[in-house]
C-alpha positions in Angstrom: 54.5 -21.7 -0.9 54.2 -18.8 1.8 51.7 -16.7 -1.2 49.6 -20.3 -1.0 49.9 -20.2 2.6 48.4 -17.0 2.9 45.7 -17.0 0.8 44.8 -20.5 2.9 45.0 -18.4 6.2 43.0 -15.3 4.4 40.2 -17.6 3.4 39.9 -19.1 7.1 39.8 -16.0 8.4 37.4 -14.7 6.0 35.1 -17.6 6.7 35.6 -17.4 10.7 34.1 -13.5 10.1 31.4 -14.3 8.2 30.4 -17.4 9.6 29.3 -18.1 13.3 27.7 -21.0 15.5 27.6 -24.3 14.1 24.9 -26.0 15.6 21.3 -28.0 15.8 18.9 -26.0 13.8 16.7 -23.8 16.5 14.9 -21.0 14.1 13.6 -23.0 11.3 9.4 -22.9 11.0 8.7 -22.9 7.8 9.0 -26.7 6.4 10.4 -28.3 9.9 9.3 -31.9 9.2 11.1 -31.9 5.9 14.7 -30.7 7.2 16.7 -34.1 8.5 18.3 -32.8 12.1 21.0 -31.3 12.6 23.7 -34.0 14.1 27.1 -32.7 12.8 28.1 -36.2 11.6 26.1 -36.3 8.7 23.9 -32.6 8.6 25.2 -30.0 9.4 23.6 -26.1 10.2 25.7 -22.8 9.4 24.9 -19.3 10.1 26.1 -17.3 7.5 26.0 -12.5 8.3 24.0 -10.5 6.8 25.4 -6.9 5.8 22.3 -4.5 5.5 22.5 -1.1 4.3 19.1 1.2 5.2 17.9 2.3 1.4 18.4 5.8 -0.2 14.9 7.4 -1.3 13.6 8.4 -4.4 10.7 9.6 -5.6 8.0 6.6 -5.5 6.7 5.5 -9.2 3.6 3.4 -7.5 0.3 4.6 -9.7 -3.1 4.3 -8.4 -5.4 3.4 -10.0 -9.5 3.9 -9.6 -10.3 0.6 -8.9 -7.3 0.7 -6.1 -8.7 1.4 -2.3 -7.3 4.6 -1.9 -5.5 6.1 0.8 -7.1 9.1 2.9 -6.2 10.3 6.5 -3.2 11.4 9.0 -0.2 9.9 11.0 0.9 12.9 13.0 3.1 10.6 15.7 4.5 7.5 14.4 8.0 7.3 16.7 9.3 5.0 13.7 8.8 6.8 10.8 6.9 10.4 11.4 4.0 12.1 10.0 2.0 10.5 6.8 -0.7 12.5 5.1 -3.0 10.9 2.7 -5.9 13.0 0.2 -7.9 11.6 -2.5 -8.7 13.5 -6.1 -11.8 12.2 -8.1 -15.0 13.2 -10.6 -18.1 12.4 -9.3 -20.6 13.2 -12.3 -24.0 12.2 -13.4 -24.0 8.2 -15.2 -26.2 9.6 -17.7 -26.7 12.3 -19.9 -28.6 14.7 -20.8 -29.0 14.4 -17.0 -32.0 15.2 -14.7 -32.5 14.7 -11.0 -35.2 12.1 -9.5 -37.4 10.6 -12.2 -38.7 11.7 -16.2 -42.2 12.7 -14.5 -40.9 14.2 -11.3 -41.8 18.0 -10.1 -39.1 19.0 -8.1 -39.0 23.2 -7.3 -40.5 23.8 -10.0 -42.5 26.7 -10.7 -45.5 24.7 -11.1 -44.6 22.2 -8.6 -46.8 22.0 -5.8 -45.7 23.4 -2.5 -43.5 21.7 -0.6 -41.5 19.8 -2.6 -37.6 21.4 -3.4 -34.0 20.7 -2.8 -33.0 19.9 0.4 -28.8 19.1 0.9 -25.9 17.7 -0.6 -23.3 15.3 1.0 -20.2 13.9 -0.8 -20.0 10.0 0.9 -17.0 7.8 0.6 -17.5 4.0 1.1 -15.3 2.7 3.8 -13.3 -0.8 4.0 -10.7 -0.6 6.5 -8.3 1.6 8.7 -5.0 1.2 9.8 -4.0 2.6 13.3 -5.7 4.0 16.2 -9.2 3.7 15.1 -10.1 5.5 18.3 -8.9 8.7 17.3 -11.0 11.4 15.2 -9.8 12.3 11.9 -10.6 15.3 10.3 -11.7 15.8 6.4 -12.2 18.7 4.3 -13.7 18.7 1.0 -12.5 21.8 -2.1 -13.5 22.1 -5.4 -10.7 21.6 -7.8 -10.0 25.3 -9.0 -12.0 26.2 -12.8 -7.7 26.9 -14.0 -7.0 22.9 -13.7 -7.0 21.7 -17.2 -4.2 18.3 -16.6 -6.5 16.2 -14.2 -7.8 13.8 -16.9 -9.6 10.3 -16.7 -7.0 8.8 -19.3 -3.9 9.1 -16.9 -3.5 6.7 -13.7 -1.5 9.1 -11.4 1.8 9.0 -9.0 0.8 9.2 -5.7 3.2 12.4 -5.5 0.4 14.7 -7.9 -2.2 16.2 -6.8 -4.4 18.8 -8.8 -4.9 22.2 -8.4 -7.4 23.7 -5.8 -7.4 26.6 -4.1 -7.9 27.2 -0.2 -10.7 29.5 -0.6 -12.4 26.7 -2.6 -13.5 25.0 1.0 -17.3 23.3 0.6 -17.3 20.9 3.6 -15.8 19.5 6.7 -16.4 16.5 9.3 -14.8 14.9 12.2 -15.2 11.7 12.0 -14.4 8.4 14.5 -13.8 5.9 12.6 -15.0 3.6 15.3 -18.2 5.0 14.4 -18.4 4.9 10.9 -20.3 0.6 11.4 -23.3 2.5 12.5 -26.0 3.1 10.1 -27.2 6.3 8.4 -30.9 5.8 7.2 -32.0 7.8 4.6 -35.0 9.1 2.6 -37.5 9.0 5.6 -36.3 5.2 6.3 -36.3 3.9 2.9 -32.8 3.6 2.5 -29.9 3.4 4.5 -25.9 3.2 4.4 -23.0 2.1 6.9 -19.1 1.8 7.0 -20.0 5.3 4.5 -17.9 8.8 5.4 -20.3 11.5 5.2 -19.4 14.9 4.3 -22.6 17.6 3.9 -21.6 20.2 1.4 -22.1 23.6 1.9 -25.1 26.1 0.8 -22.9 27.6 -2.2 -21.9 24.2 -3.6 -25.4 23.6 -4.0 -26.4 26.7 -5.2 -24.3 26.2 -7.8 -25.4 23.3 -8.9 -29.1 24.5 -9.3 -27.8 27.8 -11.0 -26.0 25.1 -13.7 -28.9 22.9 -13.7 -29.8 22.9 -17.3 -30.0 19.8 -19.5 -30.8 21.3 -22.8 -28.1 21.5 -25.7 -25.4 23.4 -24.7 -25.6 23.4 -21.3 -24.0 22.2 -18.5 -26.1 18.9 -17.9 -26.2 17.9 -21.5 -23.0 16.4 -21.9 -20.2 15.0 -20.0 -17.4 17.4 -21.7 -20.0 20.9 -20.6 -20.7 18.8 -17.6 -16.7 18.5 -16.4 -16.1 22.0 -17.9 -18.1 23.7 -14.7 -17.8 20.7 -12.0 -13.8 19.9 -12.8 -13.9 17.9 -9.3 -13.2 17.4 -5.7 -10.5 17.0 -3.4 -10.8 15.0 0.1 -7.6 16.3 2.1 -7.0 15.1 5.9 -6.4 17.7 8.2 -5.9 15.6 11.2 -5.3 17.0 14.9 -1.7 16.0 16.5 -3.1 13.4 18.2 -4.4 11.3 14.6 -3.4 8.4 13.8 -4.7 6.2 10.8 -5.5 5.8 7.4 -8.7 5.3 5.9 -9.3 2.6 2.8 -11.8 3.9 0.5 -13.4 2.0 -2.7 -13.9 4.7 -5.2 -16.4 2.4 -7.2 -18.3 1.3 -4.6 -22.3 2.0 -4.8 -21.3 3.9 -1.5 -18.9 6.2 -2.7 -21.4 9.1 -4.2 -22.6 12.6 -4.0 -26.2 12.5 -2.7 -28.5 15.5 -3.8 -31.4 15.2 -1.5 -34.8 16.6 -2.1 -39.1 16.3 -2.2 -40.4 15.1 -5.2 -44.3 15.2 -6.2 -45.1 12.5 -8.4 -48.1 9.9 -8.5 -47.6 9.9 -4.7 -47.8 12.1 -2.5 -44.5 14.2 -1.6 -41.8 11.9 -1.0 -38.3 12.0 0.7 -35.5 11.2 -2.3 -32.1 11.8 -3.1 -30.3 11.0 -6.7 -26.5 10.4 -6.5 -23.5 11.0 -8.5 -20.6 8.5 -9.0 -17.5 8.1 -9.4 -17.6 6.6 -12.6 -14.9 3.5 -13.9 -15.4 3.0 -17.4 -16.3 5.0 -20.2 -19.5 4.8 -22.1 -21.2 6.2 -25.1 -22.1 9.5 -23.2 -19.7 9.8 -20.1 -15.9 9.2 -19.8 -14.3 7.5 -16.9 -13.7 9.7 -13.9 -10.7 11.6 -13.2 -8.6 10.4 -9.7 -5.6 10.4 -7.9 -3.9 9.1 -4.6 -1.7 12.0 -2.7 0.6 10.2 -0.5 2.8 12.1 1.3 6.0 10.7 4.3 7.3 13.3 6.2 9.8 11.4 8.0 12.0 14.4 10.0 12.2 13.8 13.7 11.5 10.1 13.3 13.7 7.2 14.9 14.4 6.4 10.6 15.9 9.8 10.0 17.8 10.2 13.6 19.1 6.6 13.0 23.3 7.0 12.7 25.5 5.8 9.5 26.0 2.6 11.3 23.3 1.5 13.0 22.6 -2.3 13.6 18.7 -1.1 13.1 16.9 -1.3 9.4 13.6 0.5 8.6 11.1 -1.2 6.3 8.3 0.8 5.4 5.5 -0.1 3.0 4.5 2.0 -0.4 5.8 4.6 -0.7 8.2 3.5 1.8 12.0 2.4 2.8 13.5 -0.6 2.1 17.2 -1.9 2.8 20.1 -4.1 0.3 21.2 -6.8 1.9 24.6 -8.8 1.4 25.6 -12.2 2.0 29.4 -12.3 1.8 30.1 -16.1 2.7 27.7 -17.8 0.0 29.8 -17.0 -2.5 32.7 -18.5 -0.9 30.5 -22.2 -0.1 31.8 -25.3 -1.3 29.5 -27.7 -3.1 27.1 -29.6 -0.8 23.0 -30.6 -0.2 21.4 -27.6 1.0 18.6 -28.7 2.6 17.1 -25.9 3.7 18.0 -22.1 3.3 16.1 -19.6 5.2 16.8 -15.7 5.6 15.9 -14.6 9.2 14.7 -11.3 10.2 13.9 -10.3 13.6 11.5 -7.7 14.4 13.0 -5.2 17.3 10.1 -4.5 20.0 7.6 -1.8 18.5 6.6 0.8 20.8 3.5 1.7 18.7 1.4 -1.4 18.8 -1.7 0.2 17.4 0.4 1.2 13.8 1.6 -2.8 12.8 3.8 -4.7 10.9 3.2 -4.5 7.1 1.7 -8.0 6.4 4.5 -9.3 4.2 8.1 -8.7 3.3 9.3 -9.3 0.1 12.9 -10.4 -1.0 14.4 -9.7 -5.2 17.6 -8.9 -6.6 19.6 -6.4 -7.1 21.5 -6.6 -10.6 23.6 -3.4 -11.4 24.2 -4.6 -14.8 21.0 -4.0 -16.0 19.0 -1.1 -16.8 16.1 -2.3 -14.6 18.3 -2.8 -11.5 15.9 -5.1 -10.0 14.7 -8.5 -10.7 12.6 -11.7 -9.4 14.6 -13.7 -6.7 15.3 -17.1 -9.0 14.1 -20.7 -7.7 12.2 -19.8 -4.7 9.4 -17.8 -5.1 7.0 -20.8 -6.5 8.1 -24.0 -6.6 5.7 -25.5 -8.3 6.3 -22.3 -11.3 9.0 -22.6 -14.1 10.1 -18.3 -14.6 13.4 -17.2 -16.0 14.0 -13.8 -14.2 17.5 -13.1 -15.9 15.3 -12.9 -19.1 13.0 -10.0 -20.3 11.0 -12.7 -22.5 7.5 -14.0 -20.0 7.5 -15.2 -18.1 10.6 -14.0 -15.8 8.0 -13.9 -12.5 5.7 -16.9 -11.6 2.4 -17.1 -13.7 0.4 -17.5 -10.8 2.2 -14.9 -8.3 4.2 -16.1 -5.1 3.5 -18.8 -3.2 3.8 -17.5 0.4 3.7 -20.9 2.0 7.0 -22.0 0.4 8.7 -18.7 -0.3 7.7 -16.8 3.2 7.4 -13.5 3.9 4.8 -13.0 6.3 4.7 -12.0 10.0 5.7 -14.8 12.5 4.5 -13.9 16.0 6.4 -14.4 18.4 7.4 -13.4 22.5 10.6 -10.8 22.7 13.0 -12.3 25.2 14.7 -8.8 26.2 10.9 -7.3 26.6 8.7 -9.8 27.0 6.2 -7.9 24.2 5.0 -9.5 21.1 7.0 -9.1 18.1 7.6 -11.1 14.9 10.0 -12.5 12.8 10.1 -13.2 8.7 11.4 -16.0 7.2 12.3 -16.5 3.7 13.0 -20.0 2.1 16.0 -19.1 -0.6 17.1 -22.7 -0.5 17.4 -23.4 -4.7 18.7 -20.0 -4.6 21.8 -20.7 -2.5 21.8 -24.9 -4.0 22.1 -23.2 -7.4 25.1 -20.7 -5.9 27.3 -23.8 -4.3 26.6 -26.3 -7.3 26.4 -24.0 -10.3 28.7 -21.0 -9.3 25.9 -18.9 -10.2 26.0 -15.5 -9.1 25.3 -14.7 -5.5 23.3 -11.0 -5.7 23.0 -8.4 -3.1 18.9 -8.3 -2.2 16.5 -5.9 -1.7 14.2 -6.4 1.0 10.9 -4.3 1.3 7.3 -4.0 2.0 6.1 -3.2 -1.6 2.3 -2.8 -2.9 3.6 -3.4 -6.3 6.2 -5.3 -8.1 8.1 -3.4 -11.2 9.8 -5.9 -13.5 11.1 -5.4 -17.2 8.4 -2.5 -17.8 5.9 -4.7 -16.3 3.8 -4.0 -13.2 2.6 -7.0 -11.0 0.3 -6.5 -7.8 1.3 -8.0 -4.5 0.1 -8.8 -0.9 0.3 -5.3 0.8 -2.3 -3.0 1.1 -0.6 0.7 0.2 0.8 2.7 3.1 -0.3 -0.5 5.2 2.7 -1.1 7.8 6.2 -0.5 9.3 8.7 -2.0 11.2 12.0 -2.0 13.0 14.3 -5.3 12.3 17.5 -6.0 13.7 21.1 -5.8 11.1 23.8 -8.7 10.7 25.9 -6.3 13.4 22.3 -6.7 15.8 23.8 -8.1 19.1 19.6 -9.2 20.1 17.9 -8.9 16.6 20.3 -10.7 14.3 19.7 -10.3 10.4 21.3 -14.0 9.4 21.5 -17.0 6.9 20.6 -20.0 8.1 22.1 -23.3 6.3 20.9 -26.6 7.1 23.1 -28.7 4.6 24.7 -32.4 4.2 28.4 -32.5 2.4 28.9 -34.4 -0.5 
């Protein structure tokens, strides 16, 4: 009787800890007119503690791809999470071979060409789609040949965004400054015949472009005749950000956008009179019967020393999410597993953002929630139930489909940004939501298995040897949120439920 007695005690007391306030539902947004209220007669609202622990980094598996915006550009101050530095890899080559500039019947330099006509420049342009950070801020770029010893950069391998190919420093061929405030403005070319905007242009130097005209030889056996002789002598570029202290942002650049080029520019003498031309080189995205896909790679690198992340202590009531390649935390839920049976009629995870003193770097756009299962070689899998409603997936099962056919659907599941006014500051902050409420119904009525999750702010998802892409841009986003031990920024499980 007094071993029954104490176990009953135990239990209360390990509900009284990881429960707290009973009460009408006050957080809920996602679903509201759905949820019956809260009247503690016949529904009822629990808060259940969250336990999160800030995750241990490893290296980052994400692969970019060339049809991926890529990442380019430097974070020197972030208070959050330090310095990022981002530099792109990549062919440009001819989309044709035996290649020659201009048209069939052009004179261009020629001996016999009449005077006036020759080669002019050379600019390596990267087409722009978006920034993230202080878009006021110059950033500045550097452009190197990839050194003639590099002999693993190859089109047929998507890289890590930890490799980067081999240049050397004396391999320098052009640098800008560049606002990217400025970058909507046009740049007209060929005497007004053709023009370009949201485009980062880089002029290449003299010797660049001397070497090009020394190699510039279509015949058999030469470097302009094929694509292998062709990538033999031109083995490729690499854009590296070499930011000031004071830059902050990240360029997104489309690699196989028309934009994205190299631009030889020079006077050509055909029927007309002297004209104003230029003939580009692309970064090319499939293979064809005379050129092979181009070579690139995304160098991401976090250098978080100094940062509020690494100077946090063991126990802090503060979590760091970071998107790709970023931080995440595991989260723990100690009371679910102890609920008795009931209606759940609404489960919702809350996380509460903790002021941001860097408005100008936000939030990443969504959080995502999966589980963690130990007892598997993958470690991680889908969240069960929750993340499409609509969706029948099996995530404990390697067999398709263990993840929703048709991705997550955000309006049910949650996961993005929910703006709100900080009490304490009086700034704007936001809170995420997540809707686990089959998840928990299937814990109480089942006994299934109540996980510890991982919460992050991924670019892609990695299940069962399977890669799935999701709502982030890469590198886009960080934020500070409050742990279960948070006395202002909470991390909690809210239960809206009737008994049975």
């Amino acid at each position: 009787m007094q071993r029954k007695f104490f176990l009953f005690v135990s239990a209360v007391s390990f509900f009284s800890f990881f429960f707290w306030s009973c009460t009408k539902i006050d957080t809920t947004q996602i679903g509201a007119d759905l949820i019956p209220a809260v009247d503690n007669v016949h529904t009822f609202a629990d808060t259940l503690n969250v336990i999160g622990t800030q995750g241990v980094l490893s290296a980052d598996t994400t692969r970019i791809g060339i049809n991926d915006l890529q990442v380019l550009g430097t974070i020197n101050n972030d208070p959050l999470f330090g310095k990022t530095n981002a530099n792109i890899y990549l062919q440009y080559k001819p989309i044709f071979f035996p290649y020659y500039f201009g048209n069939s019947k052009d004179t261009i330099g020629q001996s016999f060409a009449p005077a006036g006509t020759g080669y002019d420049s050379v600019v390596l342009c990267l087409s722009y789609k978006g920034f993230y950070g202080d878009s006021t801020k110059p950033q500045h770029l550097k452009v190197f040949e990839l050194d003639q010893a590099e002999t693993n950069f190859k089109f047929d391998s998507i890289y890590q965004t930890n490799y980067h190919p081999l240049i050397s420093p004396t391999n320098l061929i052009g640098e800008v400054t560049v606002t990217p405030t400025d970058l909507k403005n046009y740049t007209f070319l060929d005497n007004g015949k053709d023009s370009a905007h949201y485009q980062i242009r880089i002029p290449l130097n003299k010797a660049f472009f001397d070497k090009i005209l020394s190699n510039y030889d279509s015949s058999e056996n030469k470097p302009f005749h094929s694509d292998s002789l062709f990538t033999s002598i031109f083995k490729g570029f690499a854009v590296e950000a070499n930011g000031g202290s004071d830059a902050k942002g990240l360029f997104y650049i489309n690699l196989t956008d028309i934009n994205t080029r190299i631009e030889i520019h020079y006077r050509r003498k055909n029927v007309t009179p002297i004209d104003t031309l230029h003939s580009s080189w692309a970064v090319v995205s499939t293979t064809s019967t005379t050129v092979k896909k181009s070579a690139t790679a995304n160098f991401i690198n976090r250098d978080r020393s100094g940062s509020q992340y690494a100077n946090r202590p063991s126990s802090s009531d503060e979590l760091f999410i970071q998107a790709t390649p970023g931080t995440y935390a595991t989260l723990q839920i100690p009371g679910l597993s102890l609920l008795d049976n009931r209606i759940i009629h609404r489960a919702e995870l809350i996380i509460e953002e903790i002021a941001p003193s860097t408005p100008l770097l936000p939030e990443p756009s969504y959080l995502y929630l999966d589980v963690v299962d130990t007892g598997t070689t993958w470690k991680y899998k889908p969240l069960p139930y929750d993340l499409s409603p609509n969706a029948y997936y099996n995530p404990n099962s390697s067999t398709l489909p263990f993840y929703p056919t048709n991705g997550i659907d955000h309006a049910y599941f949650g996961g993005s940004p929910i703006p709100k006014t900080d009490p304490l500051t009086g700034k704007l902050t936001y809170s995420y939501i997540f809707n686990i409420s089959r998840y928990v119904q299937n814990i109480v009525t089942k006994h299934e298995l109540s996980y510890s999750l991982r919460l992050s702010a991924p670019y892609e998802l990695f299940y069962y040897g399977y890669i799935y892409s999701f709502s982030n841009l890469l590198s886009y986003g960080g934020v500070k949120i409050g742990n279960g031990n948070n006395p202002n920024y909470k991390l909690r499980l809210h239960i809206v439920y009737s008994k049975i």
